[in-house]
C-alpha positions as CSV (number, residue, x, y, z in Angstrom):
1,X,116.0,-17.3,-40.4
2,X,118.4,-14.8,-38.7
3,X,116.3,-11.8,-36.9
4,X,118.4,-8.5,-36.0
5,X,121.8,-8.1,-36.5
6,X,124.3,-9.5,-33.6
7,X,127.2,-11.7,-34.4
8,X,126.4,-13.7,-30.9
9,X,123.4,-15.8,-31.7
10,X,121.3,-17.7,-29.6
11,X,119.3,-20.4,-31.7
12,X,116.1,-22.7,-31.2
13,X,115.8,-25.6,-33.0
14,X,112.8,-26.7,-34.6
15,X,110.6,-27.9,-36.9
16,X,108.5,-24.8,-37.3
17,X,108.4,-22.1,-35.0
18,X,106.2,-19.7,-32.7
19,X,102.4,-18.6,-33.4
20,X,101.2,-16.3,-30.4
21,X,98.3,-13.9,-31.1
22,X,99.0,-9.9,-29.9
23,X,96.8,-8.5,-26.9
24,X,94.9,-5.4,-27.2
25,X,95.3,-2.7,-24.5
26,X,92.1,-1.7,-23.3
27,X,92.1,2.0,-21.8
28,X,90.6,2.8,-18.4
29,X,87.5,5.2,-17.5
30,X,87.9,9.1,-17.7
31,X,88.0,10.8,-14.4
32,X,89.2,14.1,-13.1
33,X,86.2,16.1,-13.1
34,X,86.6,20.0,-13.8
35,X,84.6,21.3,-10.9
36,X,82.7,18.6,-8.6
37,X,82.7,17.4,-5.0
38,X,83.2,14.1,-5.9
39,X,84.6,13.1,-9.6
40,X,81.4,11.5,-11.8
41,X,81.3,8.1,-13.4
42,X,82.3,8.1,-16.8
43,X,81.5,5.6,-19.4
44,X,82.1,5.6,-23.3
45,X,84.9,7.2,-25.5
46,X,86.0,9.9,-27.5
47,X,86.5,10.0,-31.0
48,X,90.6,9.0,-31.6
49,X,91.9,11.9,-33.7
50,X,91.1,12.2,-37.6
51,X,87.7,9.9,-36.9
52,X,85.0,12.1,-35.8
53,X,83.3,15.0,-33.3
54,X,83.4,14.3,-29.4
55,X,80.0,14.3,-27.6
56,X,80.1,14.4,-24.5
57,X,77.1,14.4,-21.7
58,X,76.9,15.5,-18.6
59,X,73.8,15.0,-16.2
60,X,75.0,16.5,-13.3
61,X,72.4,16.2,-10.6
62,X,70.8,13.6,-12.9
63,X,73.2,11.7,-13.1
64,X,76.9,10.8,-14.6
65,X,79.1,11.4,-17.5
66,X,78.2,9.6,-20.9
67,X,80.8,10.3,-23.6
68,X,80.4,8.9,-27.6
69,X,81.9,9.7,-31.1
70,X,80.0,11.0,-34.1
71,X,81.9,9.9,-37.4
72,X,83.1,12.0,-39.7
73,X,82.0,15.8,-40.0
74,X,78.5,16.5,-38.3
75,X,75.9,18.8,-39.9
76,X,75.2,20.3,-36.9
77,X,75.2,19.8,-32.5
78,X,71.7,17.8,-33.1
79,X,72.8,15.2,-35.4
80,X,76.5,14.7,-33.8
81,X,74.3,14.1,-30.8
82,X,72.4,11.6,-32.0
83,X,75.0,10.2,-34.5
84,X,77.2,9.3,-31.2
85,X,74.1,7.5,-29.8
86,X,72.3,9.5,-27.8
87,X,68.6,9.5,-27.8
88,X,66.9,13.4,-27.8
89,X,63.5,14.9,-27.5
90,X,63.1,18.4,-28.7
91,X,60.7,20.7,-27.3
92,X,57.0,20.4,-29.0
93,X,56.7,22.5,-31.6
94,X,59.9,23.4,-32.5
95,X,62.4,21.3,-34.0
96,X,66.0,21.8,-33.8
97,X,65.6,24.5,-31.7
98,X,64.7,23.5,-27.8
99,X,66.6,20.6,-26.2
100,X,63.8,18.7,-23.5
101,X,65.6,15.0,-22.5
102,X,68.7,13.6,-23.7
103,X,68.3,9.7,-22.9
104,X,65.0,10.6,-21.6
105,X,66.4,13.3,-18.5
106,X,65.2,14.8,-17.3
107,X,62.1,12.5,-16.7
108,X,59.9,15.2,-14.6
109,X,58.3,17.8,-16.5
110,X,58.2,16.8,-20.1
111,X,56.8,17.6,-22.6
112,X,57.0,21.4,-20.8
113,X,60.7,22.1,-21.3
114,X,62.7,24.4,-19.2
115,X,60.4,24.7,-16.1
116,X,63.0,23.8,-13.3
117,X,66.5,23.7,-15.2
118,X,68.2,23.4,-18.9
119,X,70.4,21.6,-21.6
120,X,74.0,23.6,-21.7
121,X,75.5,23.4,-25.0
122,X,79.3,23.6,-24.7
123,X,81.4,23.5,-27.1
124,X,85.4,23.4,-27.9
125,X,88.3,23.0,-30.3
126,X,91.9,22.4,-30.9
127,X,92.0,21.3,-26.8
128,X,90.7,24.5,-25.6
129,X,88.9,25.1,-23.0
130,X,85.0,24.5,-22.8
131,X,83.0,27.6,-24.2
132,X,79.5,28.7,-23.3
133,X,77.9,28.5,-27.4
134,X,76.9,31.9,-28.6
135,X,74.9,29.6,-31.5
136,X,72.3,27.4,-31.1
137,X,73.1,23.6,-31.9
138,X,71.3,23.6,-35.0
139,X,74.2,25.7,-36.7
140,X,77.2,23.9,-38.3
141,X,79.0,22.0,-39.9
142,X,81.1,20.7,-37.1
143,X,84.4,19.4,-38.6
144,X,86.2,16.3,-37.3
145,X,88.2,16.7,-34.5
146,X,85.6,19.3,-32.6
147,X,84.0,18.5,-29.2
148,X,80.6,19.4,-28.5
149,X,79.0,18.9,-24.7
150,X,75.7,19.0,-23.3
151,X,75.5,19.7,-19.5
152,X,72.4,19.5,-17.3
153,X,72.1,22.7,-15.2
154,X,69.3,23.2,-12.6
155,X,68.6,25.0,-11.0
156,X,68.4,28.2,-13.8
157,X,71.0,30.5,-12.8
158,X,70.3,34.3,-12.9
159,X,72.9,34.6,-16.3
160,X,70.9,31.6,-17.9
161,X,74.9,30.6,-18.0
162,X,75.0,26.5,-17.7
163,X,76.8,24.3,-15.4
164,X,80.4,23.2,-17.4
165,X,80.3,20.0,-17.9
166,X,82.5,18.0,-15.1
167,X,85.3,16.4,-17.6
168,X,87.7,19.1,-19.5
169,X,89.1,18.9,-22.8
170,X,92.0,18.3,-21.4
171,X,90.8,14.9,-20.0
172,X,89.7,13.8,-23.1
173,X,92.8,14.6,-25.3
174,X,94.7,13.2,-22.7
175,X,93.1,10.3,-22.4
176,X,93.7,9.6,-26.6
177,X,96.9,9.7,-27.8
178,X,97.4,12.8,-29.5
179,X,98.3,12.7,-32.9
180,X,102.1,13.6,-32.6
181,X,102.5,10.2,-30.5
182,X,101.7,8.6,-33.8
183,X,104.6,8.2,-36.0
184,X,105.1,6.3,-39.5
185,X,105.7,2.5,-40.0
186,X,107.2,0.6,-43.0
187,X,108.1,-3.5,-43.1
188,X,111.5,-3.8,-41.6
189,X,113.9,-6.6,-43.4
190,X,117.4,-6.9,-43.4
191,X,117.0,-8.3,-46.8
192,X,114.6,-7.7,-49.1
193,X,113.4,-8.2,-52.8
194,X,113.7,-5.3,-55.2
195,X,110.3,-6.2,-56.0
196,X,108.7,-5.2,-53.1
197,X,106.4,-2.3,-52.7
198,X,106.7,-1.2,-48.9
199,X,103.6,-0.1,-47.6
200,X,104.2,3.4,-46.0
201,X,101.6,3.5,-43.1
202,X,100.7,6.2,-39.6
203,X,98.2,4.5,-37.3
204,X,95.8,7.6,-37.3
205,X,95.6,8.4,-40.4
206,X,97.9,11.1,-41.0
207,X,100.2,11.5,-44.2
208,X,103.7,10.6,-44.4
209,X,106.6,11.8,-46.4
210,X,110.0,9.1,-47.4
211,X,113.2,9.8,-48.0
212,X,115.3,7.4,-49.3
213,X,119.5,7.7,-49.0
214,X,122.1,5.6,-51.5
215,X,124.0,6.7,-49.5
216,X,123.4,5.0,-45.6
217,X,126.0,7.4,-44.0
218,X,124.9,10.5,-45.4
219,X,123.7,13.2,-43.0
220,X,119.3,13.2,-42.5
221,X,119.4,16.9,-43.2
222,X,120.1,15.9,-46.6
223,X,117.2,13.9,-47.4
224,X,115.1,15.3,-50.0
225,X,111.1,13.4,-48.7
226,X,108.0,13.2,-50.7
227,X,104.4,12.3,-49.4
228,X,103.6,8.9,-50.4
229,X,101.9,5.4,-48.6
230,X,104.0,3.6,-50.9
231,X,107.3,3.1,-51.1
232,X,108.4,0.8,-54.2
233,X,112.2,-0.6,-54.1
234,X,112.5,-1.3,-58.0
235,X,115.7,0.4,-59.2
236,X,117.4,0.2,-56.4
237,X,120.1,-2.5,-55.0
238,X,122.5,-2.6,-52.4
239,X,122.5,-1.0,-49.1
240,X,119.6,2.1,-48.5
241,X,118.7,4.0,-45.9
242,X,114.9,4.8,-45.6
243,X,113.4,7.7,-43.7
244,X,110.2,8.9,-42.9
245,X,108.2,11.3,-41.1
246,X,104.9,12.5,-40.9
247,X,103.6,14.9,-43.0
248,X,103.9,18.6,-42.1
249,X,105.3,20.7,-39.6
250,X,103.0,20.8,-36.9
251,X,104.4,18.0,-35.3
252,X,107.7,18.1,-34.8
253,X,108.4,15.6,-32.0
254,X,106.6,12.5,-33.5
255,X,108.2,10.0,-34.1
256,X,110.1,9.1,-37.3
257,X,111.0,5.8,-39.0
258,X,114.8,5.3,-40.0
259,X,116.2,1.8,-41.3
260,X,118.8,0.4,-43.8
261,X,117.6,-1.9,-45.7
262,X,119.9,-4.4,-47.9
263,X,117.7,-4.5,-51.6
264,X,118.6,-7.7,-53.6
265,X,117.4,-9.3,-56.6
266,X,116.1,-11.7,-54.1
267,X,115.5,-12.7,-50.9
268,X,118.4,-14.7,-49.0
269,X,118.9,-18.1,-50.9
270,X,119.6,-21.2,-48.6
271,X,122.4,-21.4,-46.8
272,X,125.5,-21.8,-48.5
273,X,123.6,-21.0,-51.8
274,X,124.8,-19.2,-54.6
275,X,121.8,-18.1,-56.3
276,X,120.2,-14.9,-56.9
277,X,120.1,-13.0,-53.2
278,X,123.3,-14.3,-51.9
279,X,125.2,-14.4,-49.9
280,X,123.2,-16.0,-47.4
281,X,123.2,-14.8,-44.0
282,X,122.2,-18.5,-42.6
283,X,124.3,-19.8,-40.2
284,X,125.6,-23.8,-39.7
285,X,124.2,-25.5,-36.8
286,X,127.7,-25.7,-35.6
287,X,129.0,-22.4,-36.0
288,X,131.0,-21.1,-33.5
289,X,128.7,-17.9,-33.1
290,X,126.0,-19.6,-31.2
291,X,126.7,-18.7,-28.0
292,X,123.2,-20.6,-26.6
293,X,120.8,-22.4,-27.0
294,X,117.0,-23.0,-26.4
295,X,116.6,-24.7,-23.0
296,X,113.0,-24.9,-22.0
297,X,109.4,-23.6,-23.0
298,X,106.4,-22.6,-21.6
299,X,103.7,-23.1,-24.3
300,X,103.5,-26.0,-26.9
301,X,100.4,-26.7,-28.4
302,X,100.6,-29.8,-31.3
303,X,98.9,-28.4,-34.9
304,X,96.6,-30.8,-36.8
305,X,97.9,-34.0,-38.6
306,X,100.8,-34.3,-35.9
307,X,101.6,-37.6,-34.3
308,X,102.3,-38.1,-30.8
309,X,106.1,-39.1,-31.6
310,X,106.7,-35.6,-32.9
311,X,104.8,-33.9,-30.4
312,X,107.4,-34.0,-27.9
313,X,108.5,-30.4,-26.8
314,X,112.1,-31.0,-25.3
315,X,113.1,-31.8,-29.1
316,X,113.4,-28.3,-29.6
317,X,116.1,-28.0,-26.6
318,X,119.9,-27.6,-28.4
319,X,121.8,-28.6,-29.4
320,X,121.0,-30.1,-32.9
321,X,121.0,-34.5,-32.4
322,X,118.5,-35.0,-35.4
323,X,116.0,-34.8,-33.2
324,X,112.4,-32.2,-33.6
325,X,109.4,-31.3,-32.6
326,X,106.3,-30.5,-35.1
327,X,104.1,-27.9,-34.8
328,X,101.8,-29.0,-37.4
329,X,99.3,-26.8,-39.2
330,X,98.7,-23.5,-36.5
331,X,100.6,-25.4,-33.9
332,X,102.8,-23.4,-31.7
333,X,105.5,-23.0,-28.7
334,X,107.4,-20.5,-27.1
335,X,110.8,-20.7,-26.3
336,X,112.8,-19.8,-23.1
337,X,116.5,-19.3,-22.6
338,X,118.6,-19.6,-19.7
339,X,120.5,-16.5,-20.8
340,X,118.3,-13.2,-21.9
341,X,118.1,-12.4,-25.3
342,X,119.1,-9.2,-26.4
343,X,119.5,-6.7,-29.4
344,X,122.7,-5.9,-30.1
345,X,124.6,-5.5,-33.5
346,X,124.0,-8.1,-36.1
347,X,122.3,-10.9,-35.5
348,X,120.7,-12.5,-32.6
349,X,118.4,-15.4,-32.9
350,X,119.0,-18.2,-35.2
351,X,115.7,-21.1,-35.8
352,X,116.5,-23.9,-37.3
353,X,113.7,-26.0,-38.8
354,X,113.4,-29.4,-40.8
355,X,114.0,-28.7,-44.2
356,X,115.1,-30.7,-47.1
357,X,117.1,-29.7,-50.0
358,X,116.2,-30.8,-53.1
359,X,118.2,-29.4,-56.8
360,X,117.9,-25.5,-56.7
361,X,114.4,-25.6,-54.3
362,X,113.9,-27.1,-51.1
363,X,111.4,-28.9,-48.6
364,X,110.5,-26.2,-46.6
365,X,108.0,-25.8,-43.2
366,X,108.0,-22.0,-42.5
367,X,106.7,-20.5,-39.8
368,X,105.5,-16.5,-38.0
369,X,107.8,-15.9,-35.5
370,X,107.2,-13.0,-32.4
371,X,109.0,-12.3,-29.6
372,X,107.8,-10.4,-26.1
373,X,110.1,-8.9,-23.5
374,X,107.7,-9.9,-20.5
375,X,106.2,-13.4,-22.0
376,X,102.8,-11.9,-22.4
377,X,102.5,-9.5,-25.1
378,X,104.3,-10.6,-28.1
379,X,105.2,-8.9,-31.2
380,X,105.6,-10.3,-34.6
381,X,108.8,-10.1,-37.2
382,X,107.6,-8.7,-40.6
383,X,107.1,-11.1,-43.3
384,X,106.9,-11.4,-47.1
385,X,106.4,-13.5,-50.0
386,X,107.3,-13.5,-53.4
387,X,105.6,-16.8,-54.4
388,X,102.7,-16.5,-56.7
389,X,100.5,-20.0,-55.6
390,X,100.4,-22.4,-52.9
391,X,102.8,-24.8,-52.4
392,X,101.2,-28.4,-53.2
393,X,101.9,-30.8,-51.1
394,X,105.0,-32.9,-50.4
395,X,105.7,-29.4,-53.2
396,X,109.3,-27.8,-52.9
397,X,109.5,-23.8,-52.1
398,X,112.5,-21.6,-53.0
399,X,113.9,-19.9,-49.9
400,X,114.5,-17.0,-52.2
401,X,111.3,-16.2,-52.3
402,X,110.8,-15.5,-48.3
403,X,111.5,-13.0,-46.4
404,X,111.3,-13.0,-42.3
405,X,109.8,-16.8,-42.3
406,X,112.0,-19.2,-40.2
């Protein structure tokens, strides 16, 4: 399997290739208090955008800064409250009117509410800044994407005007990625079946609209897009260009998807094949475009059903002697070079596992592949397959049917 496009290749050789899992990023604490001597502890999370209303709580005096996320439209301040997790007691007597103790604060003077300070309600949207409520938190609805707060102010000031709550809205939209960081995403392959359906996808939620070009040199401006989250490839062949961008105009610096994709009747065949989805882009183990080969590794963990003679890692090293290593069922390694890899036109990696032909269908071990760019986190290459059941064992599989598995 041939990833990118580069005519200098660099190629591993083995029997199946590269599992790794991806690493989630895990964001820090909000800080930056609006207004404070020293900035408050901050613990919990805001709503990402398109999921929910923002609560956030601050304690002042009492204590710190809780934040939490109310899914979907609230009824009202009361319920988005609650629904992000916070525990209330209203004053006696008069529900949904009063706020006593959020989380049980303050501790002193309850059930009597109000005798030495007050629940603010704040309240904000579109990344404004924090404003004093002219309504009581029993009114509503509250649509997605608002931010509610509830500051603890004490003592009661003259104006009966609350403390502001010690994070802005600005901290909290800038601690989410705003929803123009969030472009669309499709399945990229050099080669694909006319079969496929593309799924057309934004990682918030958002709309997209596709484009497609016959023609891949054509100007963008020309692109006639529709909204859709699918993007079907039937009735089309040859070389297209597909854009995409997210729906709308409010947004005009997100990012957008463009690719060329080559649509066959097939995937690529084996190499040298001349069956439906040639030519093949495979290369020879001894073509003259491999520039280098894999020379070491840092990871090899042997699969099940793999016996020690195969389990030896330097098999991989090139160039091609007939010798392999197995990964086995969910086995894995990861492949260093002595040169660095990079993306450049055509392709760029070649893997070469043990397969077997046999007639017009071939003995085949496939295998994820992902790559990193600092050994840690580690990305994986699209994949697709056309085949309709498992392949039996000691069964034959038609390469034809694959797309991105080495």
């Amino acid at each position: 399997m041939h990833i990118q496009r580069r005519r200098r290749l660099t190629a591993i050789q083995l029997a199946t290739l590269l599992v790794a899992s991806m690493l989630a990023l895990v964001a820090s604490p909000l800080g930056s208090p609006a207004s404070a001597a020293a900035p408050p502890t901050v613990t919990g999370e805001p709503c990402a955008p398109g999921v929910g209303v923002t609560v956030v709580v601050d304690f002042q005096n009492l204590g710190d800064v809780e934040i939490g996320c109310a899914p979907g439209q609230q009824a009202n301040g009361f319920e988005a409250l609650t629904n992000a997790g916070f525990t209330i007691n209203e004053g006696p007597g008069i529900p949904g009117g009063i706020m006593c103790q959020i989380r049980e604060q303050p501790a002193a003077g309850y059930p009597s509410c109000w005798q030495a300070g007050f629940w603010g309600y704040w309240k904000s949207h579109d990344a404004i800044p924090w404003e004093w409520s002219q309504v009581g938190a029993s009114d509503g609805p509250l649509p997605i994407d608002y931010v509610e707060a509830w500051s603890w102010t004490e003592p009661v000031p003259a104006d009966y005007i609350g403390l502001e709550p010690r994070v802005t809205v600005a901290d909290l939209r800038s601690y989410l990625p705003t929803e123009c960081e969030a472009g669309p995403q499709l399945p990229t392959f050099d080669i694909v079946d006319d079969d496929e359906v593309l799924p057309v996808a934004i990682s918030d939620g958002h709309s997209a609209e596709v484009a497609v070009l016959t023609d891949t040199a054509a100007d963008p401006a020309t692109a006639v897009y529709a909204q859709m989250d699918e993007l079907p490839l039937a009735g089309h062949s040859g070389d297209i260009r597909v854009l995409a961008r997210r729906a709308g105009s409010e947004c005009p610096e997100a990012p957008t998807f463009d690719a060329v994709y080559d649509v066959r009747a097939a995937y690529a065949p084996r190499w040298n094949s001349t069956a439906d989805g040639s030519p093949s882009p495979a290369v020879d183990k001894a073509s003259t475009d491999i520039v280098g080969w894999m020379t070491g590794h840092s990871e090899y963990t042997a699969g099940a059903n793999v016996t020690p003679n195969f389990q030896n890692p330097t098999n991989a090293y090139g160039p091609i002697t007939g010798s392999l290593v197995v990964l086995g069922d969910h086995g894995s390694i990861t492949a260093t070079f002595d040169a660095p890899l990079t993306d450049g036109p055509g392709y760029d990696l070649a893997v070469f596992e043990n397969g077997f032909a046999s007639g017009v269908n071939d003995f085949l071990e496939v295998a994820y592949l992902e790559v990193s760019s600092d050994g840690t986190n580690f990305v994986r290459f699209d994949t697709a397959s056309r085949r309709a059941t498992p392949v039996a064992a000691f069964g034959t599989q038609a390469a034809s049917e694959l797309g991105g598995l080495p």
